[in-house]
N, CA, C and O atoms as a Maestro MAE file, in Angstrom:
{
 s_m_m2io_version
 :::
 2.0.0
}

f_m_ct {
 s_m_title
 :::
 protein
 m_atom[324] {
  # First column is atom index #
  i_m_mmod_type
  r_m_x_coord
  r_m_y_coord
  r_m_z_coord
  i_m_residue_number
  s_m_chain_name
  s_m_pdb_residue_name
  s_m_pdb_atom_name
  i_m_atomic_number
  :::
  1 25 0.839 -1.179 0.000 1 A "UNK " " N  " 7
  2 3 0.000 0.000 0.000 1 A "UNK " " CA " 6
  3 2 0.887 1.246 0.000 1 A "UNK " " C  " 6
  4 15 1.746 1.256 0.881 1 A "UNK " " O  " 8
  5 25 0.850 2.067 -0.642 2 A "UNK " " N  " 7
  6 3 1.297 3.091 -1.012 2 A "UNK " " CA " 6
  7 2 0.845 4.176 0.421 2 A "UNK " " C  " 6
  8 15 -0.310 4.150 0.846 2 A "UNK " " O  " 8
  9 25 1.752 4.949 0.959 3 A "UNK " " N  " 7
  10 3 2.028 5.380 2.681 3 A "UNK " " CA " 6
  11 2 3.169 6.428 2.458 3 A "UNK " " C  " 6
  12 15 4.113 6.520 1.673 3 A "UNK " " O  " 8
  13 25 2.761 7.045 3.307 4 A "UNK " " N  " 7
  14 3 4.480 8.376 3.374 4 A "UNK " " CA " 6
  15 2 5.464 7.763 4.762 4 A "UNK " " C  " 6
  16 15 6.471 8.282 5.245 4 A "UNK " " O  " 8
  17 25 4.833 6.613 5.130 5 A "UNK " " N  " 7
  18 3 6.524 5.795 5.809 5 A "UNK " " CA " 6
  19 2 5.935 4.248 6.176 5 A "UNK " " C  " 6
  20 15 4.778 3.845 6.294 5 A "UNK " " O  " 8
  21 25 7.268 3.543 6.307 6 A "UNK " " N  " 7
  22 3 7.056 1.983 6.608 6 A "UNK " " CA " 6
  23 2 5.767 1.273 7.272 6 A "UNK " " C  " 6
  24 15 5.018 0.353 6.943 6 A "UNK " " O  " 8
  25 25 5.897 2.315 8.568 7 A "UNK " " N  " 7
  26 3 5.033 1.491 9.330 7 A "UNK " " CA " 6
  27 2 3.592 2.151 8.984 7 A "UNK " " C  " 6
  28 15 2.853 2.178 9.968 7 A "UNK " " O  " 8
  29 25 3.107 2.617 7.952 8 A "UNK " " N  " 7
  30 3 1.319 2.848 7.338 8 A "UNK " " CA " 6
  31 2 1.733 2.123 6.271 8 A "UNK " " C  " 6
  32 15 0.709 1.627 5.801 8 A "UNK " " O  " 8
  33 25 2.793 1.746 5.546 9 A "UNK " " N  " 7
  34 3 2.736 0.856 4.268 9 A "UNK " " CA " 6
  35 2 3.746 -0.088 3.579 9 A "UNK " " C  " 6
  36 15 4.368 -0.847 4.322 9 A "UNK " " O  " 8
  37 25 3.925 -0.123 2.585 10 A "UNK " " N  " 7
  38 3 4.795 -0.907 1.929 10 A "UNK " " CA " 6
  39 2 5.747 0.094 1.243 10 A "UNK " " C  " 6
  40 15 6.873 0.355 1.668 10 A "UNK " " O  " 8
  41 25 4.960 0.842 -0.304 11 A "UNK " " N  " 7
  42 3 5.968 1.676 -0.886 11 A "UNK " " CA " 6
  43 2 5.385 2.843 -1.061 11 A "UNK " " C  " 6
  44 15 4.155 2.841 -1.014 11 A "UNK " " O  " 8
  45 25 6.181 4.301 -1.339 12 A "UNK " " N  " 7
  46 3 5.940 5.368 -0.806 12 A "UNK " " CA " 6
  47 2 5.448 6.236 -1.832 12 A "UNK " " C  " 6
  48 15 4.932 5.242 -2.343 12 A "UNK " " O  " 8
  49 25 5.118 7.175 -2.626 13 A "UNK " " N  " 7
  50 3 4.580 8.131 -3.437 13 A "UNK " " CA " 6
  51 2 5.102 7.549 -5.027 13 A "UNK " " C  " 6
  52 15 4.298 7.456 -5.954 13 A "UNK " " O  " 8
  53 25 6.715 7.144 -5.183 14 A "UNK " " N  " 7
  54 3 6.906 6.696 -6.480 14 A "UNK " " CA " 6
  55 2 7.243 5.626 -6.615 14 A "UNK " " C  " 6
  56 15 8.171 5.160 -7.278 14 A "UNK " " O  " 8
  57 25 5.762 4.699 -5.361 15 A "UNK " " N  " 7
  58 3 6.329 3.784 -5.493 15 A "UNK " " CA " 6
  59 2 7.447 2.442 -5.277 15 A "UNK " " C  " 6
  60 15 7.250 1.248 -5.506 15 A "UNK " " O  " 8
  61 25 8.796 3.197 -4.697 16 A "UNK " " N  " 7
  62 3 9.613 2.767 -4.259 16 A "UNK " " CA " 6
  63 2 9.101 1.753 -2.748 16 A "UNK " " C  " 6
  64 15 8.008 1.802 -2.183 16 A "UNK " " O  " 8
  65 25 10.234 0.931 -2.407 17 A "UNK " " N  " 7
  66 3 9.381 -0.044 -1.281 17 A "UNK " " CA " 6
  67 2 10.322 0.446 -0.083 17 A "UNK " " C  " 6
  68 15 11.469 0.849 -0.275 17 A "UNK " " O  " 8
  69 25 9.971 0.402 0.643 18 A "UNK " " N  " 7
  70 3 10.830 1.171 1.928 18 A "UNK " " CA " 6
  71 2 11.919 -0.013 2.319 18 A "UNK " " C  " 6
  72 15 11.686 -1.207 2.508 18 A "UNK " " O  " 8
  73 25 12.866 0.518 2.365 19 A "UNK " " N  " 7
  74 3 13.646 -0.120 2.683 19 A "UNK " " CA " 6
  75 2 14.750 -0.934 1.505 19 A "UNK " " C  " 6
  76 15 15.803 -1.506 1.787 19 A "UNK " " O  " 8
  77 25 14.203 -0.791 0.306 20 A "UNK " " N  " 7
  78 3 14.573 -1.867 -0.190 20 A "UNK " " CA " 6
  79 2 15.452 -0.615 -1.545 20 A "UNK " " C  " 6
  80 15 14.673 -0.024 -2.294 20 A "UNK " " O  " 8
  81 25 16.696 -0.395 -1.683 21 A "UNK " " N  " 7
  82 3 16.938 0.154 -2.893 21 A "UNK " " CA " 6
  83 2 17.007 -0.089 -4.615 21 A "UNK " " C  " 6
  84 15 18.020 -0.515 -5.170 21 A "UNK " " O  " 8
  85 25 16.082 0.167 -5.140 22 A "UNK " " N  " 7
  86 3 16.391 0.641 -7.082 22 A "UNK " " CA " 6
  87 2 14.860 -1.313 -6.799 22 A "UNK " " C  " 6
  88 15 14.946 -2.435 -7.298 22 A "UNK " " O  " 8
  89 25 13.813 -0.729 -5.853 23 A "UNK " " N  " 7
  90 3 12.532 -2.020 -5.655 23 A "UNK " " CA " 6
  91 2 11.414 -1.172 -6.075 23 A "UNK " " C  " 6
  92 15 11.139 -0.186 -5.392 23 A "UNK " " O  " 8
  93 25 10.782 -1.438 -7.065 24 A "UNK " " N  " 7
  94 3 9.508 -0.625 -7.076 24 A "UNK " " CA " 6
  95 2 8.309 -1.640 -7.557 24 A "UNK " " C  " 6
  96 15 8.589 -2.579 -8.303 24 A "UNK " " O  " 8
  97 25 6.906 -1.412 -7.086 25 A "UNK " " N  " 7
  98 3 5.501 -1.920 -6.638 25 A "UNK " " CA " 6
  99 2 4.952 -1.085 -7.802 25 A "UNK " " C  " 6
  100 15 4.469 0.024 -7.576 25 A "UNK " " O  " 8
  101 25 5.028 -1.707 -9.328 26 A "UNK " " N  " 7
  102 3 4.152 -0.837 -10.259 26 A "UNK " " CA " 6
  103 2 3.217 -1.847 -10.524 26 A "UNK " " C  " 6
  104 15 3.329 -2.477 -11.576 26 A "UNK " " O  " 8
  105 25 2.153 -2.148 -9.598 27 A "UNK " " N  " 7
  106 3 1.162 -2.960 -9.790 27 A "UNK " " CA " 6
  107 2 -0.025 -2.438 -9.034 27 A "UNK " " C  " 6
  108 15 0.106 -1.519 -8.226 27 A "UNK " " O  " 8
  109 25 -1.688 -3.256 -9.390 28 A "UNK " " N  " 7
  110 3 -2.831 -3.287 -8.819 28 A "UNK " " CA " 6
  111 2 -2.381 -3.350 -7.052 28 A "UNK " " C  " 6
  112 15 -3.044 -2.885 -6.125 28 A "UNK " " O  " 8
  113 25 -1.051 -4.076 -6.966 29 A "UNK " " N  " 7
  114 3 -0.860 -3.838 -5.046 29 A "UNK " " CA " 6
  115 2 -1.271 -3.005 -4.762 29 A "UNK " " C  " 6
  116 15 -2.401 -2.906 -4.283 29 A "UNK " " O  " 8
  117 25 -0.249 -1.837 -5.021 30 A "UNK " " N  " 7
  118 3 0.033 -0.427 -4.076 30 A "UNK " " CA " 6
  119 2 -1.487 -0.355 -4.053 30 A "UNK " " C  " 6
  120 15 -1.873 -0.460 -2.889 30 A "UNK " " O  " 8
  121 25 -2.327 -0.238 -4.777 31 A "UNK " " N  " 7
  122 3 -3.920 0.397 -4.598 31 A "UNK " " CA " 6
  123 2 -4.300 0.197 -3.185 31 A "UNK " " C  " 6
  124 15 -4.487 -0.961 -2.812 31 A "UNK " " O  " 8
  125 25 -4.450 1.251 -2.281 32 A "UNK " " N  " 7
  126 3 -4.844 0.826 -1.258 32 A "UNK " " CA " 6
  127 2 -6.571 0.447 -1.264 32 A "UNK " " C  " 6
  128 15 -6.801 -0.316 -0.326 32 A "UNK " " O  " 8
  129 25 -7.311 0.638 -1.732 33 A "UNK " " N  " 7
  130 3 -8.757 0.039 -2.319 33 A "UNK " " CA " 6
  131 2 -9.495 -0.032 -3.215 33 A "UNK " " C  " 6
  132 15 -9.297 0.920 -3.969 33 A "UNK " " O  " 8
  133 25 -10.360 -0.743 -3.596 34 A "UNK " " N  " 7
  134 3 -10.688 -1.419 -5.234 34 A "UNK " " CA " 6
  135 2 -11.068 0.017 -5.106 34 A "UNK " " C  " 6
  136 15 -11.313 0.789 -4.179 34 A "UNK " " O  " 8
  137 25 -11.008 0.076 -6.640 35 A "UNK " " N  " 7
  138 3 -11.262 1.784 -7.804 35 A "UNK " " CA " 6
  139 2 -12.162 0.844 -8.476 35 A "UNK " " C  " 6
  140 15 -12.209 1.139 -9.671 35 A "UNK " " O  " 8
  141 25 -12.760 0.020 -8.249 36 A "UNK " " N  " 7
  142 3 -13.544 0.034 -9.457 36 A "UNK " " CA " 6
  143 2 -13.527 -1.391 -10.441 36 A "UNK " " C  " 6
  144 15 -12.468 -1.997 -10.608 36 A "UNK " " O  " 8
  145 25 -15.098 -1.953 -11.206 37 A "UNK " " N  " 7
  146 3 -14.510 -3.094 -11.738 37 A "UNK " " CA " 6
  147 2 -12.679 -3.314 -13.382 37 A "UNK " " C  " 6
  148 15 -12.020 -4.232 -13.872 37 A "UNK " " O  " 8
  149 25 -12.763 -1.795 -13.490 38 A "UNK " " N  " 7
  150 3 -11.783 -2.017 -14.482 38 A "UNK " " CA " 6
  151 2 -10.563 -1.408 -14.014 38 A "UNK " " C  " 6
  152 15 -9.931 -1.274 -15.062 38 A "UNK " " O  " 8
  153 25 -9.650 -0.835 -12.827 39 A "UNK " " N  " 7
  154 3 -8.190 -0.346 -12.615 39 A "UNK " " CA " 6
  155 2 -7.347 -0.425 -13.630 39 A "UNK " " C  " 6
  156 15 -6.180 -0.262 -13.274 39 A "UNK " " O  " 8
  157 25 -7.499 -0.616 -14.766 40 A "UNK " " N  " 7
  158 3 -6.389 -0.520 -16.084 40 A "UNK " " CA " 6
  159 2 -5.496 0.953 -16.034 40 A "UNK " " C  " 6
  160 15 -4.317 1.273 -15.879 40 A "UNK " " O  " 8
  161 25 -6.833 1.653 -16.268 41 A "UNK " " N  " 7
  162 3 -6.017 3.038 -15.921 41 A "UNK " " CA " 6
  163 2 -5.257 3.695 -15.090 41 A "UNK " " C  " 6
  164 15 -4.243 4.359 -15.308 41 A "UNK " " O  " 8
  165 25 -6.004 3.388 -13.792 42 A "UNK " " N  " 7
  166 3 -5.291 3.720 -12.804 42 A "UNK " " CA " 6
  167 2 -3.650 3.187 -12.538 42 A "UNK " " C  " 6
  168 15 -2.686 3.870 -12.194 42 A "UNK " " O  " 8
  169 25 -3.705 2.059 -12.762 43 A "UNK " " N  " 7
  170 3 -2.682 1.403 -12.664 43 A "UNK " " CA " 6
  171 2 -1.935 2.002 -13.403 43 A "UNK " " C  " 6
  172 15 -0.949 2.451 -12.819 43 A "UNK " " O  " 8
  173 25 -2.006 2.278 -14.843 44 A "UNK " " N  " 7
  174 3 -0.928 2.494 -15.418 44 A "UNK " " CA " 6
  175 2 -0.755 3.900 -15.804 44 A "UNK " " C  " 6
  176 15 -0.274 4.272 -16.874 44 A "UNK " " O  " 8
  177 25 -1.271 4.810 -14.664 45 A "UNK " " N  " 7
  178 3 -0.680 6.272 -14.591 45 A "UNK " " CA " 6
  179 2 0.239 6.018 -13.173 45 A "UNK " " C  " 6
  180 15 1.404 6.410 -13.112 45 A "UNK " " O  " 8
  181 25 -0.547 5.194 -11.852 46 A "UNK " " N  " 7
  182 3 0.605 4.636 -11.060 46 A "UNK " " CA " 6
  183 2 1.969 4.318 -11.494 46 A "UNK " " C  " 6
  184 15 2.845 4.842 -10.805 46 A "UNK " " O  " 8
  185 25 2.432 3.452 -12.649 47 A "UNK " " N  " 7
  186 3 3.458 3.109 -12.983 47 A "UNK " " CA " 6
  187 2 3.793 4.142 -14.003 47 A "UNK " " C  " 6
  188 15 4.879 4.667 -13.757 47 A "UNK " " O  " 8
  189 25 3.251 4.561 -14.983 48 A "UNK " " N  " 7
  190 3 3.839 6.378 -15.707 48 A "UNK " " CA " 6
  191 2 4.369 6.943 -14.932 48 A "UNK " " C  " 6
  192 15 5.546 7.266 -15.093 48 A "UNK " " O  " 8
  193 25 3.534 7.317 -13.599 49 A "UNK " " N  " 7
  194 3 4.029 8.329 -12.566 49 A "UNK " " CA " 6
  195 2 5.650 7.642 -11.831 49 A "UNK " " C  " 6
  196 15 6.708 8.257 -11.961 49 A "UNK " " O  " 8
  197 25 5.581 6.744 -11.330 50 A "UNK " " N  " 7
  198 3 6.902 5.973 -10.401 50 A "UNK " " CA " 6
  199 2 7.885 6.064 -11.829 50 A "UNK " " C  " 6
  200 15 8.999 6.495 -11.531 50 A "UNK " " O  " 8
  201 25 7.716 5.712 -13.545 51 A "UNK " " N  " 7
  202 3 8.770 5.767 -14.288 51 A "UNK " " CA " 6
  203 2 8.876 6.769 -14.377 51 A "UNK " " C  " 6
  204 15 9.917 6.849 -15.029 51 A "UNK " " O  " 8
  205 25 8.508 7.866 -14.172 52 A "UNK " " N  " 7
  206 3 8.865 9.399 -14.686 52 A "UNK " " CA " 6
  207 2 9.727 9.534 -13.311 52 A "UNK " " C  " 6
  208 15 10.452 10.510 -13.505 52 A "UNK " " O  " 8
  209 25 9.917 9.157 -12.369 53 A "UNK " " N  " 7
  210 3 11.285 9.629 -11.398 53 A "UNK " " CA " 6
  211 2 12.058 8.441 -11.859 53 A "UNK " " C  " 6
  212 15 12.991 8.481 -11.057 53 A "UNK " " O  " 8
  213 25 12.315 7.280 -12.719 54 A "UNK " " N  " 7
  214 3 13.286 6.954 -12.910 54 A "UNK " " CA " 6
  215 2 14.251 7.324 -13.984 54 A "UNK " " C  " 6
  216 15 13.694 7.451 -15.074 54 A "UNK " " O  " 8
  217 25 15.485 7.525 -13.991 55 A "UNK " " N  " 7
  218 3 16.164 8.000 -14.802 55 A "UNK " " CA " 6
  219 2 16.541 7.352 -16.487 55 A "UNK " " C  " 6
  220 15 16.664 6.128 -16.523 55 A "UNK " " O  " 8
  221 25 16.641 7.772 -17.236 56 A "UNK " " N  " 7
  222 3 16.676 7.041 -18.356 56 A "UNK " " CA " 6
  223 2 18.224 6.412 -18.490 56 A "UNK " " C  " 6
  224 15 19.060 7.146 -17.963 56 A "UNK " " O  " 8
  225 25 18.664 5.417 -18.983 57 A "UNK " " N  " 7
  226 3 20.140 4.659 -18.954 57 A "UNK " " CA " 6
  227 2 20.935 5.371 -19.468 57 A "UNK " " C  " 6
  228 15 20.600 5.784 -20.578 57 A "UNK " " O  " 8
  229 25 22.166 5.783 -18.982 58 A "UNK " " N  " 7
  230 3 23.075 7.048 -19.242 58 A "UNK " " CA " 6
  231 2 22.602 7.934 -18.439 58 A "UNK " " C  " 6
  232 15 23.623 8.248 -17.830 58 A "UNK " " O  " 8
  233 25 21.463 8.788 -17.852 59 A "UNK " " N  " 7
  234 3 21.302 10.059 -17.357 59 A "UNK " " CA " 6
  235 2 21.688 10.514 -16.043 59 A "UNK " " C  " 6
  236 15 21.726 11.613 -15.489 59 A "UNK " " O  " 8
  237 25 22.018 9.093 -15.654 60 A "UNK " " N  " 7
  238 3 23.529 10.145 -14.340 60 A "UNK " " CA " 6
  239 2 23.110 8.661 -13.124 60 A "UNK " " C  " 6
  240 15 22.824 7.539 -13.541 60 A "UNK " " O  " 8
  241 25 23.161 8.958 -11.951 61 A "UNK " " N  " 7
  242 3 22.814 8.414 -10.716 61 A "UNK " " CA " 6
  243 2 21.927 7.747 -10.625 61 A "UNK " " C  " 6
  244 15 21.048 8.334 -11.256 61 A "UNK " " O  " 8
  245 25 21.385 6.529 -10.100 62 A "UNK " " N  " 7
  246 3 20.346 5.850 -9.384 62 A "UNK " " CA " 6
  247 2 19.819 6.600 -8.167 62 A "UNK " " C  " 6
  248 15 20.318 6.889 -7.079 62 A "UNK " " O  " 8
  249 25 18.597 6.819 -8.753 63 A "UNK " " N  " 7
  250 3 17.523 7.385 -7.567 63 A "UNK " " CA " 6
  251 2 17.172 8.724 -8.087 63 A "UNK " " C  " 6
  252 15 16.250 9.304 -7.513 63 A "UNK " " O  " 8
  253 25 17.863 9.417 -9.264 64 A "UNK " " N  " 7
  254 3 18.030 10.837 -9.591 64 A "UNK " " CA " 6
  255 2 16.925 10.882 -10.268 64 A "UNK " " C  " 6
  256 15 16.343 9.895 -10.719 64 A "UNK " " O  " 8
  257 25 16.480 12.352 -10.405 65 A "UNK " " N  " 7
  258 3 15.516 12.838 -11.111 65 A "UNK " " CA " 6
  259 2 15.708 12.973 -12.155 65 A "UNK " " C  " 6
  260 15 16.524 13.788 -12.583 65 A "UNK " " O  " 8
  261 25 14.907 12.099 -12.973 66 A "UNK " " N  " 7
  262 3 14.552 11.869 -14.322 66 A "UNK " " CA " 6
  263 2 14.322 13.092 -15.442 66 A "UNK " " C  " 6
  264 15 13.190 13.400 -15.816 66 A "UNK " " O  " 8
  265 25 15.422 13.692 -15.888 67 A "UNK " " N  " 7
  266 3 15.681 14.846 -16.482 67 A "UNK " " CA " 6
  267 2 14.499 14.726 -17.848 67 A "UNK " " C  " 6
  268 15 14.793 14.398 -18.997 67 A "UNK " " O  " 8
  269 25 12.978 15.131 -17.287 68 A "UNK " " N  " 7
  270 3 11.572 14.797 -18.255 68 A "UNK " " CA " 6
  271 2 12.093 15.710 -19.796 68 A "UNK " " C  " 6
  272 15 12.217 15.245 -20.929 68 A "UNK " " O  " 8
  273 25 12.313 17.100 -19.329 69 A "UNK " " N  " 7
  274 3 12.436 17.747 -20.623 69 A "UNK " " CA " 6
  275 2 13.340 17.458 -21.515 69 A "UNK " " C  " 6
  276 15 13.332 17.691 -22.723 69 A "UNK " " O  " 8
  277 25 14.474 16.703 -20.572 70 A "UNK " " N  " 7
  278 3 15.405 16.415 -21.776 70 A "UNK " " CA " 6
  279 2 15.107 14.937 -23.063 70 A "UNK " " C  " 6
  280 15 15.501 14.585 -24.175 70 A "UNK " " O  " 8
  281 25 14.300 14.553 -22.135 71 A "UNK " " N  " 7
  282 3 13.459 13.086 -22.715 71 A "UNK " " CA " 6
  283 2 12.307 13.592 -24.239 71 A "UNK " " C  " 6
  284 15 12.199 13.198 -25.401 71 A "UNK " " O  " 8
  285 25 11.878 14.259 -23.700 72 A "UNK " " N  " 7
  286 3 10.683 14.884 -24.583 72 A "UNK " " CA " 6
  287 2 11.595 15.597 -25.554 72 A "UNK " " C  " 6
  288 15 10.856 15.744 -26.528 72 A "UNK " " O  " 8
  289 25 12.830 16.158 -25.884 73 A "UNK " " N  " 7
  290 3 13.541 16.434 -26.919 73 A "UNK " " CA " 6
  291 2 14.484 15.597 -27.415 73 A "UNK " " C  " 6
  292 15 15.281 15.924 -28.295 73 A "UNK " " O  " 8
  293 25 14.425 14.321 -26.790 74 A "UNK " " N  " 7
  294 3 14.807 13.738 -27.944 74 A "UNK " " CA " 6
  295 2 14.371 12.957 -28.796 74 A "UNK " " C  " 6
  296 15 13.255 12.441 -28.752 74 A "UNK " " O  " 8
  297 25 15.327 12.761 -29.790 75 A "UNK " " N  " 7
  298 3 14.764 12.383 -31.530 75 A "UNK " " CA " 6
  299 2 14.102 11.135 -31.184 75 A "UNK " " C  " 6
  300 15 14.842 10.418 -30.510 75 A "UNK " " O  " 8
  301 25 13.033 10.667 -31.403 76 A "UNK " " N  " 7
  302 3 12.448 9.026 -32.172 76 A "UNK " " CA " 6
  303 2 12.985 8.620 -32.649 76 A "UNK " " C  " 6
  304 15 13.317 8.996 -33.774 76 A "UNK " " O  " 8
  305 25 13.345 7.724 -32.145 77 A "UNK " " N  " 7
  306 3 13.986 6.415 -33.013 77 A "UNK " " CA " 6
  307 2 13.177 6.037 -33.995 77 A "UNK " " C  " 6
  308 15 13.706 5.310 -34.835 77 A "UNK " " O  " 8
  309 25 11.844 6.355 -34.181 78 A "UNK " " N  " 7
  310 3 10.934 5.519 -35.098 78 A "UNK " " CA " 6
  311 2 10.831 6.811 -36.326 78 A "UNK " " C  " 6
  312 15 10.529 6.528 -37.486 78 A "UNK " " O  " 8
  313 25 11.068 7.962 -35.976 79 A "UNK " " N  " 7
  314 3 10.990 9.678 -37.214 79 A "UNK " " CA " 6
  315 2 11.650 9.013 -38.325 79 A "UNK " " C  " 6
  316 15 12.671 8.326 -38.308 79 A "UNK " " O  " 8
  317 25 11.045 9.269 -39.097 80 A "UNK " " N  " 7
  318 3 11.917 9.195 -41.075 80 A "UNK " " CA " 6
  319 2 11.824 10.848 -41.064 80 A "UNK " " C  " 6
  320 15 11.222 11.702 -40.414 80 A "UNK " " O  " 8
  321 25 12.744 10.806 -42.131 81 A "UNK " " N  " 7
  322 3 13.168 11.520 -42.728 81 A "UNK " " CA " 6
  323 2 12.395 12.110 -43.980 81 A "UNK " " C  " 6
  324 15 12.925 12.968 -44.685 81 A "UNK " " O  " 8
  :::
 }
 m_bond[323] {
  # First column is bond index #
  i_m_from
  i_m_to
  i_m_order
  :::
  1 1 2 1
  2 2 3 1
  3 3 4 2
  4 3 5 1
  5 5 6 1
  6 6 7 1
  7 7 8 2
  8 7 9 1
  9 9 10 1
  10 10 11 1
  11 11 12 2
  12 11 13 1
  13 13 14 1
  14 14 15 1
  15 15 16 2
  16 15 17 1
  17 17 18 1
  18 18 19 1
  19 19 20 2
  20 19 21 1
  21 21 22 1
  22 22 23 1
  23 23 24 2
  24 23 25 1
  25 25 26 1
  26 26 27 1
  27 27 28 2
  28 27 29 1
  29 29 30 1
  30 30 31 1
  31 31 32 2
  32 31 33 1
  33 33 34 1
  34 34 35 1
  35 35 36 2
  36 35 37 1
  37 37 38 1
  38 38 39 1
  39 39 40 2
  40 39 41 1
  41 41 42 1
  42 42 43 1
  43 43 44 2
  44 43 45 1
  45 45 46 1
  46 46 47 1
  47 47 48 2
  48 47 49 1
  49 49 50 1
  50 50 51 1
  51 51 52 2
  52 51 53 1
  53 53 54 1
  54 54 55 1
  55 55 56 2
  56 55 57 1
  57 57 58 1
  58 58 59 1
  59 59 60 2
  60 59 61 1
  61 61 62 1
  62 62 63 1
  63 63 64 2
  64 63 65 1
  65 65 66 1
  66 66 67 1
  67 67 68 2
  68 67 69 1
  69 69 70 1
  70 70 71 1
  71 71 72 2
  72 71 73 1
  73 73 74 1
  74 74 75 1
  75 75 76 2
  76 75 77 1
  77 77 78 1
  78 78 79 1
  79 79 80 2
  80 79 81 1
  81 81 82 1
  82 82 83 1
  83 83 84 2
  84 83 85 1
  85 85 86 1
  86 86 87 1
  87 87 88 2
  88 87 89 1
  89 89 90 1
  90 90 91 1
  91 91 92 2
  92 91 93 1
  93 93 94 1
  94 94 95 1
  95 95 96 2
  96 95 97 1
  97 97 98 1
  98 98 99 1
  99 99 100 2
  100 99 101 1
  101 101 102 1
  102 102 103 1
  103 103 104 2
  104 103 105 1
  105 105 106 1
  106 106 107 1
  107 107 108 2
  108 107 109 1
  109 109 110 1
  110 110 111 1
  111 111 112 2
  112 111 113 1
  113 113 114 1
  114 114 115 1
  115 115 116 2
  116 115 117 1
  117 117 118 1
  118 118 119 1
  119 119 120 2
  120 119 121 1
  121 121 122 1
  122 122 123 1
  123 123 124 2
  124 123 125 1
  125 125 126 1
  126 126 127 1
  127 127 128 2
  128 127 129 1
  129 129 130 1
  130 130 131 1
  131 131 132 2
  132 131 133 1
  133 133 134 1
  134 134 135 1
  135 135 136 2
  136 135 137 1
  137 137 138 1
  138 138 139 1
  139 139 140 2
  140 139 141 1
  141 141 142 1
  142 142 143 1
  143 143 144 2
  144 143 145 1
  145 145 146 1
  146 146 147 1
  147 147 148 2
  148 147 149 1
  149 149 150 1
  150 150 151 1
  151 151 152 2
  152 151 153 1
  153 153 154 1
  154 154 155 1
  155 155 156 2
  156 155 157 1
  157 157 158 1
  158 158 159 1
  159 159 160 2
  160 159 161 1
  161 161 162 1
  162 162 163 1
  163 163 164 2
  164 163 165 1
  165 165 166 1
  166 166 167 1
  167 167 168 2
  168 167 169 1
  169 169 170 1
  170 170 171 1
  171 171 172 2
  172 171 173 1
  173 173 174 1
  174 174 175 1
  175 175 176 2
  176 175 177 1
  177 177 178 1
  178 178 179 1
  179 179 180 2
  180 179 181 1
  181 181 182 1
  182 182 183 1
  183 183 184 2
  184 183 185 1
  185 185 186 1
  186 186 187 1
  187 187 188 2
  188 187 189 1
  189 189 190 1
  190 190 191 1
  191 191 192 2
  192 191 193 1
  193 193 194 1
  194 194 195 1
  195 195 196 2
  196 195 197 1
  197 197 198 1
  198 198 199 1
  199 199 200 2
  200 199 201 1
  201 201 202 1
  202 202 203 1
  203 203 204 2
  204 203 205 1
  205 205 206 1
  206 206 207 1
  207 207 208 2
  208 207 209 1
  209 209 210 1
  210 210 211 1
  211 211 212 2
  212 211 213 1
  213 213 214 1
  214 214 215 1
  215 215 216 2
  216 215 217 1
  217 217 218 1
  218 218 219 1
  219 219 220 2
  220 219 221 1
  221 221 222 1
  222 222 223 1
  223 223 224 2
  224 223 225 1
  225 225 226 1
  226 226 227 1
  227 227 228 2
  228 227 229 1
  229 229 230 1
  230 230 231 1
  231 231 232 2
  232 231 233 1
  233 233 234 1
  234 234 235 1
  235 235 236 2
  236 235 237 1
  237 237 238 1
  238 238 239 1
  239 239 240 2
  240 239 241 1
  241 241 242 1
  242 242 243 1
  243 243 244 2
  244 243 245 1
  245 245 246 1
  246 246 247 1
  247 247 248 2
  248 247 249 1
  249 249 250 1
  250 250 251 1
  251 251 252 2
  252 251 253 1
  253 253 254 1
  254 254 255 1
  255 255 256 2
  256 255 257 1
  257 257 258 1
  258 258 259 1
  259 259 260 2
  260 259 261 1
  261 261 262 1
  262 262 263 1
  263 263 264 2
  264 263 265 1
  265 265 266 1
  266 266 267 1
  267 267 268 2
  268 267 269 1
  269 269 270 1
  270 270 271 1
  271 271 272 2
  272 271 273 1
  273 273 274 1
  274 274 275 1
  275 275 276 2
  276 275 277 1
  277 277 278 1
  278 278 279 1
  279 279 280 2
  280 279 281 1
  281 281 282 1
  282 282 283 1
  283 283 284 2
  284 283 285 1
  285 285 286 1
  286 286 287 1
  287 287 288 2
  288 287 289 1
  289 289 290 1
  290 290 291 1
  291 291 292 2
  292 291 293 1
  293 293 294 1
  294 294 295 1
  295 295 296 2
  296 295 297 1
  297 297 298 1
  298 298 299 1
  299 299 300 2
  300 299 301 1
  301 301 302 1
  302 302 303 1
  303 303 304 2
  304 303 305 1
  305 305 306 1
  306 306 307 1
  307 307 308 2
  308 307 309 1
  309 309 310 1
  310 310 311 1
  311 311 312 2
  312 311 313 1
  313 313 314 1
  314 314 315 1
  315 315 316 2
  316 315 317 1
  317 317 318 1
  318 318 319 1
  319 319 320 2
  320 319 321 1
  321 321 322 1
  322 322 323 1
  323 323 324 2
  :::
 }
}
């Protein structure tokens, strides 16, 4: 269950699991109560949200803030020419 410390939960705002470093809960878990017969969505702005603080490979440190604008300028791999 998603908590701002250990002892109300498991893992904390992005996700992360207390205690545990580079552990993250991007699932129907963290929900602390049913949303509803379809959670598709929810879920997967939960896990959008926890990947947007992870850093992209190359962009510096584990645990660092995920430099968004620099992501959004770069090129597609999939753009023609």
């Amino acid at each position: 269950m998603i908590a701002p410390d250990p002892s109300q939960g498991v893992v904390d705002a992005r996700q992360r699991v207390f205690g545990y470093e580079n552990l993250l809960v991007c699932d129907g878990s963290a929900i602390p109560a049913n949303v509803g017969v379809n959670p598709s969505l929810t879920i997967t702005a939960l896990v959008e949200h926890a990947m947007s603080h992870v850093p992209a490979a190359g962009d510096g440190a584990a645990g660092a803030e995920a430099p968004s604008a620099r992501r959004a300028a770069a090129p597609s791999a999939t753009a023609t020419a």
